[in-house]
DSSP file (Angstrom, degrees, kcal/mol; ACC not computed):
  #  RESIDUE AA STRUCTURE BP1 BP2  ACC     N-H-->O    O-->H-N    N-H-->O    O-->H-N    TCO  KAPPA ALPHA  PHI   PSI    X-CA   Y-CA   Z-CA
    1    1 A X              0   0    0      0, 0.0   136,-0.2     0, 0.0   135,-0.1   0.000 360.0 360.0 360.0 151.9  120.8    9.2  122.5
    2    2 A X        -     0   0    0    134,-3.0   154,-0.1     1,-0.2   135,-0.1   0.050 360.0-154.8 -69.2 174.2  117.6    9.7  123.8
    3    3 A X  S    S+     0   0    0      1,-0.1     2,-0.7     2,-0.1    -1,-0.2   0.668  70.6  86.9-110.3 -11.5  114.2   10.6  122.2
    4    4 A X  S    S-     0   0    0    151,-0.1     2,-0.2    39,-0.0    -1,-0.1  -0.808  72.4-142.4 -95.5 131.8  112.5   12.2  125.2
    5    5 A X        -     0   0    0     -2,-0.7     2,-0.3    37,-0.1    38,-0.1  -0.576  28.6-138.7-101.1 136.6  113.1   15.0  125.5
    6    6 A X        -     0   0    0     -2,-0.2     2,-0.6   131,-0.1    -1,-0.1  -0.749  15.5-123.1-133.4 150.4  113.5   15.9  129.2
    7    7 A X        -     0   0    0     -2,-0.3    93,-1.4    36,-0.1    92,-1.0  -0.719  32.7-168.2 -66.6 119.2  112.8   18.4  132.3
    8    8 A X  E     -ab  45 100A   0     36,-1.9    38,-3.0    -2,-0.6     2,-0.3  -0.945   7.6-154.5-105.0 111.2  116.2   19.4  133.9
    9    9 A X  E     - b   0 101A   0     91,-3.1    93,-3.6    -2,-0.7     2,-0.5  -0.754  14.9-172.9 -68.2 128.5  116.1   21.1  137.3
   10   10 A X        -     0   0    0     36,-0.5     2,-0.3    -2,-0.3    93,-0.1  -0.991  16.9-138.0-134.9 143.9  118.9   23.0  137.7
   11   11 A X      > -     0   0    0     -2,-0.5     5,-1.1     1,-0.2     4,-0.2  -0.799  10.7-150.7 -99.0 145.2  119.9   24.9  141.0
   12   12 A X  T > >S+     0   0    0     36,-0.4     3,-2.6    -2,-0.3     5,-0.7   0.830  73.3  53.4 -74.5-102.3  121.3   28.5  140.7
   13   13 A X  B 3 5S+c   17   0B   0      1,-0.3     6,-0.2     2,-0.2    91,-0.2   0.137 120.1  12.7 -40.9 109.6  123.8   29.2  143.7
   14   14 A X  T 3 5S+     0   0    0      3,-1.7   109,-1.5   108,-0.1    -1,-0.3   0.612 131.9  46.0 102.6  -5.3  126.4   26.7  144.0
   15   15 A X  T < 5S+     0   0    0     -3,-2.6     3,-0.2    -4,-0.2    -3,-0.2   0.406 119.6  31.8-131.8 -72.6  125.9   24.9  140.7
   16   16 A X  T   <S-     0   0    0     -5,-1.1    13,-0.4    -4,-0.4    15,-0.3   0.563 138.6  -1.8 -37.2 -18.3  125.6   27.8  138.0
   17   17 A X  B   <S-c   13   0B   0     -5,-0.7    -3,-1.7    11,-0.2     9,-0.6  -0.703  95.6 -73.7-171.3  96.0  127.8   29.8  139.9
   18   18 A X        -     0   0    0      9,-1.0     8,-0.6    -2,-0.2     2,-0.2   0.196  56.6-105.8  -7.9 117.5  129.8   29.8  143.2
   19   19 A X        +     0   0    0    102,-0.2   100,-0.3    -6,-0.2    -1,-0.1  -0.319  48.4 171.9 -65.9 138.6  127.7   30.2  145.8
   20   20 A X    >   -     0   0    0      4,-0.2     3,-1.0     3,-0.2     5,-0.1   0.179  23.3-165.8-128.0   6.3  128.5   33.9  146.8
   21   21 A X  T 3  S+     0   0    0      1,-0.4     3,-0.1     3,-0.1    -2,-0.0  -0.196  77.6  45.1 -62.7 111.6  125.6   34.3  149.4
   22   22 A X  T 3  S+     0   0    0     39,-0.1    -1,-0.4     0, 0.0     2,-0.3  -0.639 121.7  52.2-125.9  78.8  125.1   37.0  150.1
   23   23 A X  S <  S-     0   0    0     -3,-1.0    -3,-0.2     1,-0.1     3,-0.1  -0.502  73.0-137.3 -89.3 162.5  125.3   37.5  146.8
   24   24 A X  S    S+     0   0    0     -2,-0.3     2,-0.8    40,-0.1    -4,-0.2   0.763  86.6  49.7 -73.8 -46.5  123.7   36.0  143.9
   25   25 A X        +     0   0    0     -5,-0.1    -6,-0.1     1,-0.1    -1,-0.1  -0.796  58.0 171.5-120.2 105.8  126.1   35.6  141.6
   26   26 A X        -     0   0    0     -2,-0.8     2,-0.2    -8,-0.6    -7,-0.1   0.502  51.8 -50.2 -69.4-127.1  129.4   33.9  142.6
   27   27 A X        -     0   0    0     90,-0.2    -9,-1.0     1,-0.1     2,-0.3  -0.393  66.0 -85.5 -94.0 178.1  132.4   32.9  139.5
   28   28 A X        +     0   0    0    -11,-0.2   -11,-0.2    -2,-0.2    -1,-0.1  -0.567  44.6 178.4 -86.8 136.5  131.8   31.1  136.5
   29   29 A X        -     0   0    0    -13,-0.4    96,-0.8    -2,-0.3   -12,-0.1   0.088  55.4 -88.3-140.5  29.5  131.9   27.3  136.7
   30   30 A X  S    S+     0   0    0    -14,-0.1   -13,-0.1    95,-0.1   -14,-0.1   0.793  85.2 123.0  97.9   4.2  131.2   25.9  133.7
   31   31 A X    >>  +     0   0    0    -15,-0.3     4,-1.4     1,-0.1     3,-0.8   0.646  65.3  79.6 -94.2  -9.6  127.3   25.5  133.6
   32   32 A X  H >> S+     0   0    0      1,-0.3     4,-3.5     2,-0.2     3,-1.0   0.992  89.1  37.1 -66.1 -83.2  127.3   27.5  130.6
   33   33 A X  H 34 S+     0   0    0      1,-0.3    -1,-0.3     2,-0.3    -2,-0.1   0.243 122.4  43.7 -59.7   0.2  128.2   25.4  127.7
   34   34 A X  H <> S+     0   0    0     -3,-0.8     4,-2.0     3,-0.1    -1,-0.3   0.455 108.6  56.4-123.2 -14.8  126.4   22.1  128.9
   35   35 A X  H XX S+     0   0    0     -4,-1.4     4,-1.8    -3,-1.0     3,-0.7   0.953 118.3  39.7 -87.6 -64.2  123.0   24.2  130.1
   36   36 A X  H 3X S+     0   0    0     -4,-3.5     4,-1.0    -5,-0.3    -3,-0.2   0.763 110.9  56.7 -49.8 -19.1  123.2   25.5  125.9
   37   37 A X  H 34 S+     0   0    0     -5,-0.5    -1,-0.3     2,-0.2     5,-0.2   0.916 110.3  43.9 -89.1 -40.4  124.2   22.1  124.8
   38   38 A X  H X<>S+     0   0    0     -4,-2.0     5,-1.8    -3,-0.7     3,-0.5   0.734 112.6  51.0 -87.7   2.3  120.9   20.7  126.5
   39   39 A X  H 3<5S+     0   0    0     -4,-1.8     3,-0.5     3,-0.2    -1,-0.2   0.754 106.2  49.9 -82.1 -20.0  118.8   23.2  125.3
   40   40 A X  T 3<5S+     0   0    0     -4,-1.0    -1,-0.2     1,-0.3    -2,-0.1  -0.020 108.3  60.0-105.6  34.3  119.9   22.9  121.4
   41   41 A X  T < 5S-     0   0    0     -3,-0.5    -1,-0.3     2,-0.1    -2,-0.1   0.004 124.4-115.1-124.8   8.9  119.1   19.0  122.2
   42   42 A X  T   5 +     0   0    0     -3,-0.5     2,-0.4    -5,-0.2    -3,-0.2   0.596  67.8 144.2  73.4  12.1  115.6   20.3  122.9
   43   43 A X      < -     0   0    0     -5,-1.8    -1,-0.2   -38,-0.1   -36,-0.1  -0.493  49.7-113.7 -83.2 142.7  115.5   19.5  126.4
   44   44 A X        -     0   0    0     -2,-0.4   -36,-1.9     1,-0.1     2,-0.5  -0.472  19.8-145.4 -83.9 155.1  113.5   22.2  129.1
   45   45 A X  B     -a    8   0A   0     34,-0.5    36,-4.7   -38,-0.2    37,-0.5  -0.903  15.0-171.5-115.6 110.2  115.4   24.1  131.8
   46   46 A X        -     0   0    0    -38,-3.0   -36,-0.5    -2,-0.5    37,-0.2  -0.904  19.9-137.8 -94.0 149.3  113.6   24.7  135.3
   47   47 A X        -     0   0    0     35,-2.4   -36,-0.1    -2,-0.3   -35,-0.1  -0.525  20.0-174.3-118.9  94.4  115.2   26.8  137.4
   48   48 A X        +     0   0    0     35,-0.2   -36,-0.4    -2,-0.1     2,-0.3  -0.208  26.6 146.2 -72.9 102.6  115.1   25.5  141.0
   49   49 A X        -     0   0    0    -38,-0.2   -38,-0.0     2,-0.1    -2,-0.0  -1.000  58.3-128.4-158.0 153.6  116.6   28.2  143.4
   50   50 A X  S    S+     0   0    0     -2,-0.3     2,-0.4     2,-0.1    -1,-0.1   0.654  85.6  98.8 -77.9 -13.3  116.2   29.5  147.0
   51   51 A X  S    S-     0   0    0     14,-0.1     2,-0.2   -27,-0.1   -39,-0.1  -0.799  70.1-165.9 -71.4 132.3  115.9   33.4  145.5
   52   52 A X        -     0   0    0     -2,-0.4     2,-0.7     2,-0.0    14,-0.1  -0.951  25.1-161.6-122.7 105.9  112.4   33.2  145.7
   53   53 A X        +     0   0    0     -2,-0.2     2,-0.6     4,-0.1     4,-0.1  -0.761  24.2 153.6 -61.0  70.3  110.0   35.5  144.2
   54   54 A X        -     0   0    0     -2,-0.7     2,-0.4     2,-0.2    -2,-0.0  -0.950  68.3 -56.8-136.1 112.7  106.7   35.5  145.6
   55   55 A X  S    S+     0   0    0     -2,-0.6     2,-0.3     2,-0.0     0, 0.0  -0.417 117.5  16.0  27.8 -96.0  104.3   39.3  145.1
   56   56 A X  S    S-     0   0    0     -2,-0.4     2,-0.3     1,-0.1    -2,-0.2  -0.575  83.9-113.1-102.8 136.3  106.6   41.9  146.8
   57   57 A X        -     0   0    0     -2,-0.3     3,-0.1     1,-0.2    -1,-0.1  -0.415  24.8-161.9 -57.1 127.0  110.0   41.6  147.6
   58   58 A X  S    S+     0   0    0     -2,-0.3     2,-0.5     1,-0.2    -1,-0.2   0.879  78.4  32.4 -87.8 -25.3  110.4   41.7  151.8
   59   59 A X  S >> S-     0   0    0     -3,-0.1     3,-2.8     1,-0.1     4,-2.0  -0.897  73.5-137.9-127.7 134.5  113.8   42.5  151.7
   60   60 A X  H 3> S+     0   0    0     -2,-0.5     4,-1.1     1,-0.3     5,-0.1   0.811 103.7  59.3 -63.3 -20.7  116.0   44.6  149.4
   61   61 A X  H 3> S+     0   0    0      2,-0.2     4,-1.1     1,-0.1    -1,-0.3   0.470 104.6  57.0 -73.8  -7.3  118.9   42.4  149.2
   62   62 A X  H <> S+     0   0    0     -3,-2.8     4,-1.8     3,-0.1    -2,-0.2   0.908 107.1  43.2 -77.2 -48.0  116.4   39.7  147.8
   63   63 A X  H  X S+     0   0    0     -4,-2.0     4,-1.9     2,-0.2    -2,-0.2   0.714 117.2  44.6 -81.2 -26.9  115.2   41.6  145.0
   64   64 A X  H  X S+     0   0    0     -4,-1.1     4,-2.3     2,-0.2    -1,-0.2   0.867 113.1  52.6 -81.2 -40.7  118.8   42.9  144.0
   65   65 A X  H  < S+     0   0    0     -4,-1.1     5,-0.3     2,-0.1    -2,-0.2   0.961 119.2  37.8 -38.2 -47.0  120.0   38.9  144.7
   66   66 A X  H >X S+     0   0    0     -4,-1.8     3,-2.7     1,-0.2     4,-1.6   0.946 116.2  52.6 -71.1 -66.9  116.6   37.9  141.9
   67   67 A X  H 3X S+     0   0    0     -4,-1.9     4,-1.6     1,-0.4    -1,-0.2   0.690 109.8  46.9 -55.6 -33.0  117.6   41.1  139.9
   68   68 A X  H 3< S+     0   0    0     -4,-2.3    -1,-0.4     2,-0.2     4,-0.3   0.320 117.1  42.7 -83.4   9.0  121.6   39.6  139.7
   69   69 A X  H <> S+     0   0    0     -3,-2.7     4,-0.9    -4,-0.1    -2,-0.2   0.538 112.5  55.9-117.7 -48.3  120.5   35.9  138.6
   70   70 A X  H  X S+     0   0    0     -4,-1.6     4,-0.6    -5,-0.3    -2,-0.2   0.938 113.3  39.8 -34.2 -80.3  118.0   37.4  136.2
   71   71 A X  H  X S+     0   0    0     -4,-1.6     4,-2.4     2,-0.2     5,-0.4   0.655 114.6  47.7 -53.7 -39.5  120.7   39.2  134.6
   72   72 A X  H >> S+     0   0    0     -4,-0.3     3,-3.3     2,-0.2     4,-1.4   0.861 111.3  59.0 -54.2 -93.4  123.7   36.4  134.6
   73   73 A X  H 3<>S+     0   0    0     -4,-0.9     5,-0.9     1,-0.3    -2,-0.2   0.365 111.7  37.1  -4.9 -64.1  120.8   34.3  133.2
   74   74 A X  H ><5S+     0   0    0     -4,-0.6     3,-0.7     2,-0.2    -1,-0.3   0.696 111.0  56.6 -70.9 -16.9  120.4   36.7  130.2
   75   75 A X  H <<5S+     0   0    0     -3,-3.3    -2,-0.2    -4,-2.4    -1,-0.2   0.836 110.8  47.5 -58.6 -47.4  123.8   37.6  129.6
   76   76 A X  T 3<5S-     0   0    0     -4,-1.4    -1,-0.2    -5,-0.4    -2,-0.2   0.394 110.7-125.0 -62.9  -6.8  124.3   34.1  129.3
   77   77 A X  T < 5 +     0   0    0     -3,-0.7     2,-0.4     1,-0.2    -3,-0.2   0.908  48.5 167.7  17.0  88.5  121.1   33.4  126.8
   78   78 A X      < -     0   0    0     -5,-0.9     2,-0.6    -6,-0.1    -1,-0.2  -0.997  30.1-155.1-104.2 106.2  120.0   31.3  128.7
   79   79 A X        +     0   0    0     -2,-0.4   -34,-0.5     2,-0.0     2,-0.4  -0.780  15.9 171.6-107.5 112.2  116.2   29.7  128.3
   80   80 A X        -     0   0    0     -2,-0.6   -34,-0.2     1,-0.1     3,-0.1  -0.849  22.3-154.0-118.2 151.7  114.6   28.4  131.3
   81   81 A X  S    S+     0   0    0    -36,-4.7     2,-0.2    -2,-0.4   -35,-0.2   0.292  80.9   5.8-108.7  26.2  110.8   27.4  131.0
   82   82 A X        -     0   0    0    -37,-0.5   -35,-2.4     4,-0.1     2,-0.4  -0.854  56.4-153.8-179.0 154.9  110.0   27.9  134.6
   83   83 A X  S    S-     0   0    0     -2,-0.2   -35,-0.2   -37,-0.2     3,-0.1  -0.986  91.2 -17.2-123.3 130.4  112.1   29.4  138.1
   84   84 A X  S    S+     0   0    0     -2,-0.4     2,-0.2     1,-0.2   -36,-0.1   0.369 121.5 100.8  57.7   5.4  110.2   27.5  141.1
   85   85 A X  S    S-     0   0    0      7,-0.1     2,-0.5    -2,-0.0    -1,-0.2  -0.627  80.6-119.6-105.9-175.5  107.8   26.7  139.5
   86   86 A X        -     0   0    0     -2,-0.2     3,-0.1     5,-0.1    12,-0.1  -0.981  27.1-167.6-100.4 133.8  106.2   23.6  137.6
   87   87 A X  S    S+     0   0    0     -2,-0.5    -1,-0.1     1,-0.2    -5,-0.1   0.597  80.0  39.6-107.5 -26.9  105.9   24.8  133.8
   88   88 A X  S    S+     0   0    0      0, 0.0    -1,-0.2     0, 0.0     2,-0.2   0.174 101.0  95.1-125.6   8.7  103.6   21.8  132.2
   89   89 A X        -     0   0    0      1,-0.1    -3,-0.1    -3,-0.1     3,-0.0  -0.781  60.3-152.1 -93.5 154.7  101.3   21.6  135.3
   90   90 A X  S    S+     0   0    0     -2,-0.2     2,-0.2     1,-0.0    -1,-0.1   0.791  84.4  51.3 -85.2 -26.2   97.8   23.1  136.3
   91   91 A X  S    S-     0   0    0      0, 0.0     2,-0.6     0, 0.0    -5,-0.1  -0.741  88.5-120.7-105.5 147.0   98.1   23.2  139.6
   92   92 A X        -     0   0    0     -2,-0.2     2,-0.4    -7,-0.1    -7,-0.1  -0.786  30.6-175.7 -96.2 138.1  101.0   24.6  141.5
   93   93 A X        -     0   0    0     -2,-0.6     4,-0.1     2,-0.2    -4,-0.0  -0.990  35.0-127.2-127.4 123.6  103.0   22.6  143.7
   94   94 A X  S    S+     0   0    0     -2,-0.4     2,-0.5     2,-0.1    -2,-0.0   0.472  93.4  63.6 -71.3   2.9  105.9   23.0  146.2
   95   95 A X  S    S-     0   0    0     -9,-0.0     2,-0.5     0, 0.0    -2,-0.2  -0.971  84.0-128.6-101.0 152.4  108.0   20.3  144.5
   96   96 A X        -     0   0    0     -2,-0.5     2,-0.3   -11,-0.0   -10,-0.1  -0.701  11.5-135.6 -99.3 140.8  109.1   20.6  141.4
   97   97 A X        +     0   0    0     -2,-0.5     2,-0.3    -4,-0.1   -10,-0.1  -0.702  40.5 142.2 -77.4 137.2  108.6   18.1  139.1
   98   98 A X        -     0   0    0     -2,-0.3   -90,-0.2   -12,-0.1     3,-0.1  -0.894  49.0-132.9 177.6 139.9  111.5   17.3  136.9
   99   99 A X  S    S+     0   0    0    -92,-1.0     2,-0.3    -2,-0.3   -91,-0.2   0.912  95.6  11.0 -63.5 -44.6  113.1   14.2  135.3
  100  100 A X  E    S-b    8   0A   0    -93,-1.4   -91,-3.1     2,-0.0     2,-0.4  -0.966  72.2-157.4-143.8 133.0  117.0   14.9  136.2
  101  101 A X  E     -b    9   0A   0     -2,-0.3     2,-0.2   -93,-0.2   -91,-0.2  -0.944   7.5-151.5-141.5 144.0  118.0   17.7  138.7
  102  102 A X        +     0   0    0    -93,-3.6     2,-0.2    -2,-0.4   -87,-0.1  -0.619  35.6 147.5 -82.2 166.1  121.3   19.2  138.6
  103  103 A X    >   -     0   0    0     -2,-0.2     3,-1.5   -93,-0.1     6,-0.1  -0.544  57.6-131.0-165.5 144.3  122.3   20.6  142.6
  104  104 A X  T 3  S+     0   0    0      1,-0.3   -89,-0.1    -2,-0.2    17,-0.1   0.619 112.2  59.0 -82.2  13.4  125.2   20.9  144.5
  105  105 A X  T 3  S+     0   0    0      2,-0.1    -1,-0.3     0, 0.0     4,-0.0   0.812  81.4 119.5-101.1 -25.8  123.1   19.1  147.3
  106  106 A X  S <  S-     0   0    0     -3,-1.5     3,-0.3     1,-0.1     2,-0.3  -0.131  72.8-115.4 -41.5 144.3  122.4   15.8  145.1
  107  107 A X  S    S+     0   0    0      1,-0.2    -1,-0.1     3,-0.0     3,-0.1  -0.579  97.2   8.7 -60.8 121.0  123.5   13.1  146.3
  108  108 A X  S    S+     0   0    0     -2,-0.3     2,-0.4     1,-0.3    -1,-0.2   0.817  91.9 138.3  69.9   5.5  126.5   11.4  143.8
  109  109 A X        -     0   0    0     -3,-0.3    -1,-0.3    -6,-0.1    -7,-0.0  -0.748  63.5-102.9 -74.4 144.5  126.5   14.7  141.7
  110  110 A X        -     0   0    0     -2,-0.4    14,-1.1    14,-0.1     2,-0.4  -0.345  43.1-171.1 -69.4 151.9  129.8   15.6  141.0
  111  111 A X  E     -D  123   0C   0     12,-0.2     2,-0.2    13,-0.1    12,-0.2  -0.910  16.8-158.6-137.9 163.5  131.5   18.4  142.9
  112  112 A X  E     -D  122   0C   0     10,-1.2    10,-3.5    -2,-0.4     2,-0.5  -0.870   7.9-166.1-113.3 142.4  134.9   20.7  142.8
  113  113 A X        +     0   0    0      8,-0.3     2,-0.2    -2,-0.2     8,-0.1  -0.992  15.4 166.4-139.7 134.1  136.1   22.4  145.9
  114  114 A X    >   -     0   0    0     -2,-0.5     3,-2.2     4,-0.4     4,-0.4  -0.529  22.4-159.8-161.6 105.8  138.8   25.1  145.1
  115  115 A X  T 3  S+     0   0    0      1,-0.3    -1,-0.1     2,-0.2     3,-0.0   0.746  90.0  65.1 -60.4 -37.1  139.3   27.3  148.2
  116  116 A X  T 3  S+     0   0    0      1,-0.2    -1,-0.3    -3,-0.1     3,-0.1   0.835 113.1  34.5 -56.8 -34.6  140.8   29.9  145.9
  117  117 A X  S <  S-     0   0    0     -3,-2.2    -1,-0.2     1,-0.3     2,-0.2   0.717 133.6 -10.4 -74.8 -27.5  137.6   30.2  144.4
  118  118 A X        -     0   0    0     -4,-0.4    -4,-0.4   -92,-0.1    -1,-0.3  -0.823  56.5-131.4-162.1 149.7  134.9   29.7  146.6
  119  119 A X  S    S+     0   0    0   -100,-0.3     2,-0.2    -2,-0.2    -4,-0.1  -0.171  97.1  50.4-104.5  31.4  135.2   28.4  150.3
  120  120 A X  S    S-     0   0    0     -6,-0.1    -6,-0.3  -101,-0.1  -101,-0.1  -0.834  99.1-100.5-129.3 136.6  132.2   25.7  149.7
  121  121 A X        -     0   0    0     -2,-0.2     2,-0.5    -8,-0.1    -8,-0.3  -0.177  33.8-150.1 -54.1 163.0  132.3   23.3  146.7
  122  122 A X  E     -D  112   0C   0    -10,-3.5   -10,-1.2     1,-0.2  -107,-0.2  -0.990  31.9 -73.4-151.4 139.0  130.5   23.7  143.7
  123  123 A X  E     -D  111   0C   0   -109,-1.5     2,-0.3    -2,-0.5   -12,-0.2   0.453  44.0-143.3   0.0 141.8  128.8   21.5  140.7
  124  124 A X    >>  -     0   0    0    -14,-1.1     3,-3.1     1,-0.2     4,-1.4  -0.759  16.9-165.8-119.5  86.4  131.9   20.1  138.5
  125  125 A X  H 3> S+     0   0    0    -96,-0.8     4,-1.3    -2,-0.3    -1,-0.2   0.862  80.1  56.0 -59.3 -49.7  130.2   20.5  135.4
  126  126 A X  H 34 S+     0   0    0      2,-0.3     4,-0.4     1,-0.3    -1,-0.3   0.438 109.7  51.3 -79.3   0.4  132.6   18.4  133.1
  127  127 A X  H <> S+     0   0    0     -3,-3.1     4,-2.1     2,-0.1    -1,-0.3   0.902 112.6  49.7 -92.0 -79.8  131.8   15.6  135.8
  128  128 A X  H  X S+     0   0    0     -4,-1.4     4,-1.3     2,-0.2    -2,-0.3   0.720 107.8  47.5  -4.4 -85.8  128.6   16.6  134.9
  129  129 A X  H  X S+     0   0    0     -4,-1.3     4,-2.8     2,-0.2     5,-0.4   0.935 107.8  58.9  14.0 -83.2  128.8   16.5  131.0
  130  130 A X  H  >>S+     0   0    0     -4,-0.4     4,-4.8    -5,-0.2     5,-0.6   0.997 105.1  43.8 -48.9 -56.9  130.1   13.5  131.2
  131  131 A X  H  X5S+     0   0    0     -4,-2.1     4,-2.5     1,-0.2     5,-0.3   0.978 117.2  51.5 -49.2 -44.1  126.9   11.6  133.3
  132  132 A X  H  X>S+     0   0    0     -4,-1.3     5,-4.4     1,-0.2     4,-0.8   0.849 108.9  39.9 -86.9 -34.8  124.9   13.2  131.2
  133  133 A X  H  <5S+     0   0    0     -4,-2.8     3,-0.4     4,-0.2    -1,-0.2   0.963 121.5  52.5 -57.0 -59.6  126.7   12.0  127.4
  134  134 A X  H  <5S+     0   0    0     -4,-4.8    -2,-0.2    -5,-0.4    -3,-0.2   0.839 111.1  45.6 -64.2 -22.1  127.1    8.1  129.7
  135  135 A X  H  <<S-     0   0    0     -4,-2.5    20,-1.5    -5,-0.6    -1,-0.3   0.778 123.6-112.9 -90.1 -24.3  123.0    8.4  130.5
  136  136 A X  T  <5S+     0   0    0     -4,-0.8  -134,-3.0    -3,-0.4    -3,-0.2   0.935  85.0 120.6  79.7  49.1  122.1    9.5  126.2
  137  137 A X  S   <S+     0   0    0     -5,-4.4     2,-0.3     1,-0.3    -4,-0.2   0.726  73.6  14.7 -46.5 -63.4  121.2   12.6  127.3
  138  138 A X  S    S-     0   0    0     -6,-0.8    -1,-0.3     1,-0.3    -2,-0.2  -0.885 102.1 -89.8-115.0 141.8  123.6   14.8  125.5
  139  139 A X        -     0   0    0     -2,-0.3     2,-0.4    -3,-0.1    -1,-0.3   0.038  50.2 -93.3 -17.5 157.7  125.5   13.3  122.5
  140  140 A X        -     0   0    0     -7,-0.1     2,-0.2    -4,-0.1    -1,-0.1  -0.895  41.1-163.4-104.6 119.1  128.8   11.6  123.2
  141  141 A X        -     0   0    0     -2,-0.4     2,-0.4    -3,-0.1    -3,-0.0  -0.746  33.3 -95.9-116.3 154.6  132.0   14.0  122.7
  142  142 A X        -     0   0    0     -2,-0.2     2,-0.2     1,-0.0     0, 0.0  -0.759  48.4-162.5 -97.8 143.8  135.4   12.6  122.4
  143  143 A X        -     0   0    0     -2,-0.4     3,-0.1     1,-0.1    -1,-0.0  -0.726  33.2-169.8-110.5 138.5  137.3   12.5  125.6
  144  144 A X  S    S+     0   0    0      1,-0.4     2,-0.3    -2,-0.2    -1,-0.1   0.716  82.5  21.7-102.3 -21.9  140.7   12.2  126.9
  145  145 A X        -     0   0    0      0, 0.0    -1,-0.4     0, 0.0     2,-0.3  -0.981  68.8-137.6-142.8 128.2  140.0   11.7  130.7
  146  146 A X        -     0   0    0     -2,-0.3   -19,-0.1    -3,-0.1     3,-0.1  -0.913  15.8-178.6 -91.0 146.6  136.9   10.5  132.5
  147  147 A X  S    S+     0   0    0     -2,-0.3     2,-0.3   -21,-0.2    -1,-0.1   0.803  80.3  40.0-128.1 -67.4  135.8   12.3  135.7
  148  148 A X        -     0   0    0    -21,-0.2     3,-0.1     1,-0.1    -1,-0.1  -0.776  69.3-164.6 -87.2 146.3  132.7    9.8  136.3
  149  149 A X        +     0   0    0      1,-0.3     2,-0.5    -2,-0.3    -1,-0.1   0.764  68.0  23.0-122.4 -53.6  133.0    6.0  135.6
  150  150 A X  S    S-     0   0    0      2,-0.0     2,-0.5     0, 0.0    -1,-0.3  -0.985  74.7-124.1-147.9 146.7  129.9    4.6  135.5
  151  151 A X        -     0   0    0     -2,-0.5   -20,-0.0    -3,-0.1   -19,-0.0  -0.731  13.3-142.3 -66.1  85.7  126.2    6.2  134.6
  152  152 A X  S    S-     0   0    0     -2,-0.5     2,-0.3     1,-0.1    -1,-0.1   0.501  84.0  -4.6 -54.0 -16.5  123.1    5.8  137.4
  153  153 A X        -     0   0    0    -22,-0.1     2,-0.3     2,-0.0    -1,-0.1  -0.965  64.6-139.9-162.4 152.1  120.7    5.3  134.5
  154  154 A X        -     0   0    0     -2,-0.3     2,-0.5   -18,-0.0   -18,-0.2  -0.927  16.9-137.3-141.2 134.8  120.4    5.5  130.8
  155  155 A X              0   0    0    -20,-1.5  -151,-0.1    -2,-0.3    -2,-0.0  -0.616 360.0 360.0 -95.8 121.7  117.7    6.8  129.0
  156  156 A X              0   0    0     -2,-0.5    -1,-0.2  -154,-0.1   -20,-0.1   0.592 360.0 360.0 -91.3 360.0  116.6    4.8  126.0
């Protein structure tokens, strides 16, 4: 497994959660139990999202959108060590810096479409999981079926 301990980007809407727009917070998809598993491997959580916080709210459906991601976030004990921003930098930058970023826009991330649930696709975390176990990210769990075949990197 690895020893560096690494920055993970993770996008809210559409990866954490069914995108629900205009909502914040769609259904549950699974991000849960692999976003805890890479924090208790020590790795840091940005969180990378288009709810944007920047002085004063312009619109009230934005600030009740941040106020509903907040709030999943803590229900979930969740620890992210930056949202849109870069956490271990001096200067602020409009890309975020990060090692691995999870999104339901990546290229070759895995996705789920299940109309009954959301009418876009969304993150397949156990597709997910898996890359992350084949790269020595997370420990290796025993499996009965793989989702992903073969790893895009592995981190020594």
């Amino acid at each position: 497994m690895s020893k560096k301990k690494l920055v993970i980007a993770v996008d809210f809407n559409g990866t954490c959660v069914t995108y629900a727009y205009p909502d914040a917070t769609g259904e549950d998809i699974g991000a849960v139990p692999v976003l805890k598993r890479l924090l208790a491997e020590g790795h840091q959580l940005v969180l990378m999202t288009g709810i944007e916080r920047e002085g004063e709210f312009e619109l009230p459906i934005v600030k009740e959108r941040w106020d509903e991601m907040i709030k999943w976030i803590e229900d979930n004990g969740l620890t992210f060590v930056g949202i849109n921003r870069n956490p271990h930098e001096k200067y602020r930058s409009k890309k975020l810096t990060a090692d691995i970023y999870i999104d339901d826009h990546c290229l070759g991330i895995p996705m789920k479409f299940e109309p009954e649930k959301c009418n876009r696709p969304f993150v397949d975390w156990d597709g997910v999981e898996q890359l992350l176990e084949m790269m020595n990210v997370l420990p290796a769990t025993p499996r009965t079926h793989f989702t992903v075949k073969q790893p895009p990197f592995i981190w020594e």
